[in-house]
N, C-alpha and C positions, 0 to 999 in steps of 0.2 A: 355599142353593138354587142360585144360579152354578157350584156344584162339582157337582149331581147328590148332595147331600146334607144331610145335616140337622145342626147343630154345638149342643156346649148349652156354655158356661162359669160357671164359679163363681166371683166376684171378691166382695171386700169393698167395698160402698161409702162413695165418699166425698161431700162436697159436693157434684160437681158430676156430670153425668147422665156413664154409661156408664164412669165412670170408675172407678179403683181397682184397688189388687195384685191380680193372676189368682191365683186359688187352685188352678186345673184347666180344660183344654177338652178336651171330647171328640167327634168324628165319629161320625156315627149312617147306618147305611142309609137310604133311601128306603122307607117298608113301601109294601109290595103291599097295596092292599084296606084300610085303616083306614076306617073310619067318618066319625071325625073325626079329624083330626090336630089340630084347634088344641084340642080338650076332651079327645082320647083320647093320641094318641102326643106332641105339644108337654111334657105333664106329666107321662107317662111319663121322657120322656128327662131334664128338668128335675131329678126325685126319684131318677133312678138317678146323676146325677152327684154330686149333694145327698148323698149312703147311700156312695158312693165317698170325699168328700169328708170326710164325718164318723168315718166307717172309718179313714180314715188319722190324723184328729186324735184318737182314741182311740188309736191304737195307738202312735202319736209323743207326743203329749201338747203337740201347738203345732199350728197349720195353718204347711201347706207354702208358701211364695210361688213360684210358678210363674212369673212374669213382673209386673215393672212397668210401666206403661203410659206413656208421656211424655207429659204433658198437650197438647204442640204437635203431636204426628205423630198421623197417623191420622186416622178418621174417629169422630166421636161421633152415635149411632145416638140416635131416639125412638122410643118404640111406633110399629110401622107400622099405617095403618090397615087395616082386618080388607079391606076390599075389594080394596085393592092386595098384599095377603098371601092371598087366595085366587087374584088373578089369578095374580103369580108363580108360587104351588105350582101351579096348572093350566098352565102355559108350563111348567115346568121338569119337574115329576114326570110327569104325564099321558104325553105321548110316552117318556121312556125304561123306566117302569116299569108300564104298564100304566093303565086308570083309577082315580082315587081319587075317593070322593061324600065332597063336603063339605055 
């Protein structure tokens, strides 16, 4: 939402939260007019990266490792709560791309 966009990745998990080899990330526009994005377009974008992600392990016959994660850099993410994930999408989305009804 800081970029004016929406990101989904595929990692395999391990023990510890957010962590784990990337398998895939992909950039998503901002939609115009969804209903909901956390029941409509969030699961949307989840399942097409998912359908990309399984597409390729069919067709190689291994998942791809796209990036490993160093457990000391970065930041490790929890479920944000629903309240503070509707304020950001209304601060971020709402002004550059029109109104969204959540």
């Amino acid at each position: 939402l800081s970029e004016g966009n929406f990101g989904a990745s595929a990692i395999f998990l391990n023990e510890r939260i957010d962590e784990g080899p990337v398998l895939a990330k992909k950039m998503y526009d901002v939609p115009i007019n969804i209903p909901d994005v956390d029941y409509i377009y969030d699961p949307y974008i989840r399942a097409d990266l998912l359908v990309e992600v399984l597409s390729r392990y069919k067709k190689m016959g291994t998942f791809q490792i796209e990036e490993t994660k160093n457990p000391y850099e970065g930041e490790t993410y929890f479920i944000i709560h629903p309240v503070l994930k509707h304020i950001a999408i209304l601060s971020e989305v709402e002004p550059k791309r029109g109104k969204i009804k959540l």
